[in-house]
C-alpha positions in Angstrom: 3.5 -1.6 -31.1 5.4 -3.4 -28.1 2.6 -2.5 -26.0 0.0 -3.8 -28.3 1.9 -7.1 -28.6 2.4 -7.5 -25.2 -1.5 -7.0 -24.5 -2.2 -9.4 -26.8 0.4 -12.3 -26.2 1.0 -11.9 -22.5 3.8 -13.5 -20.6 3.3 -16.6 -17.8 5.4 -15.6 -15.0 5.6 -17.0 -11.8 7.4 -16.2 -8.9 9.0 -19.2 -7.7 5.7 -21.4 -8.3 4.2 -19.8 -5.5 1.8 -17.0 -7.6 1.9 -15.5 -10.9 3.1 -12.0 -11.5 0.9 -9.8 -13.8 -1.3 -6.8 -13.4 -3.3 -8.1 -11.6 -0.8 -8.2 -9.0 0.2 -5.1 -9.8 -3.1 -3.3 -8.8 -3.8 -5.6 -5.7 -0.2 -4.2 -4.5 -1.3 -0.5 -4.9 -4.4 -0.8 -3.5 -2.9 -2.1 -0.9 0.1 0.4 -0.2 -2.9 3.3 -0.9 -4.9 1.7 1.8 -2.2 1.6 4.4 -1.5 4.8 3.6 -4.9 5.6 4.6 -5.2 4.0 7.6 -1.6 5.8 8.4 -3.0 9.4 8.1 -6.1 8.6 10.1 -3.7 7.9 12.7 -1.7 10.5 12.3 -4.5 12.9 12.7 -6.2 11.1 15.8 -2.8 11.8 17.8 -2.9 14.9 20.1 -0.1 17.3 19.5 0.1 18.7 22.7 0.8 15.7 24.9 2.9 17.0 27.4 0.4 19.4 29.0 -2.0 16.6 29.6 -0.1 14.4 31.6 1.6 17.0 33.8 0.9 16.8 37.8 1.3 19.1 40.4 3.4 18.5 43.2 
């Protein structure tokens, strides 16, 4: 029932005047995070675990 009355009256907030504060932003924030987190692991897996060996010189 809270839920329901919620949905249908929703709440204007703002955060300091600057932009509002609704679901909106709540999914732009996730997508977002998930998308960072993306671009993270593709990093991740591009890096060489064996470093060492390749920059070693003989002397």
């Amino acid at each position: 029932m809270f839920i329901r009355a919620t949905e249908m009256n929703p709440t204007d907030m703002t955060l300091v005047g600057l932009f509002a504060v609704n679901r909106n932003l709540f999914k732009s924030l996730i997508a977002t995070m998930v998308t960072y987190l993306v671009v993270l692991l593709q990093f991740q897996i591009s890096i060489p675990e064996d470093q060492g060996s390749t920059n070693s010189t003989n002397v």
